[in-house]
N, C-alpha and C positions, 0 to 999 in steps of 0.2 A: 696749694699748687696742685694742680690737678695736671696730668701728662699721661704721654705715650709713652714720655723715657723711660728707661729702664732706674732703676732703686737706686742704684750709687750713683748714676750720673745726677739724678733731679735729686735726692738729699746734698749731696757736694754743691748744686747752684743752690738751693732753699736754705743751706747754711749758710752762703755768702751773703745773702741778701735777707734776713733776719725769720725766713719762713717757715714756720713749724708745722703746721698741720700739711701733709703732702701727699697724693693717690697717685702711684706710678703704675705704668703698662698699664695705662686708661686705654681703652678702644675707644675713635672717634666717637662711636656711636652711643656708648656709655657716661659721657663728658655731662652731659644736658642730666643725667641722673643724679649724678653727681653736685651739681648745682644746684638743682634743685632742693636736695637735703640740705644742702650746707644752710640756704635760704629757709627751708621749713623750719630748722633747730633757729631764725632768727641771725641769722647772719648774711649782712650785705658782701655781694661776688662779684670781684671784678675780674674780668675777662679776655684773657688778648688769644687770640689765634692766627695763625700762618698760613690757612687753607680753608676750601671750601666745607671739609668734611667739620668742621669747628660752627660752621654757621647756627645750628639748635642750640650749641651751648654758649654761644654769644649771644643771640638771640633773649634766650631765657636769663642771662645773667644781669643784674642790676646795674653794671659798668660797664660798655663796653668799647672795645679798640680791636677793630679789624687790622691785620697788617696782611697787606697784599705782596706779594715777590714778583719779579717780574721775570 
């Protein structure tokens, strides 16, 4: 799980939902780095974002799911 949140928030959701490797207080603009690796070490990334500032690391990710708000 790669995020903006802050460490105790996104560990408490990544526990609930079985996720263990997790990178918190991601800056938008570091996200797309961040996938990258995860893909060079050979691992497929799947990807949801909330916003435009998400778009390189959806982009770049192997799965992806835009969620728009309105």
């Amino acid at each position: 799980m790669i995020t903006g949140d802050n460490e105790r928030t996104a560990k408490a959701i990544a526990a609930q939902v079985g996720i263990t490797n997790v990178f918190t207080e991601v800056l938008p603009e570091d996200k797309e780095k961040h996938v990258k690796q995860l893909q060079e070490s050979g691992k497929k990334v799947a990807m949801v974002g909330d916003g435009i500032n998400d778009a390189p690391a959806l982009a770049q990710a192997t799965l992806e799911s835009p969620w728009l708000w309105d």
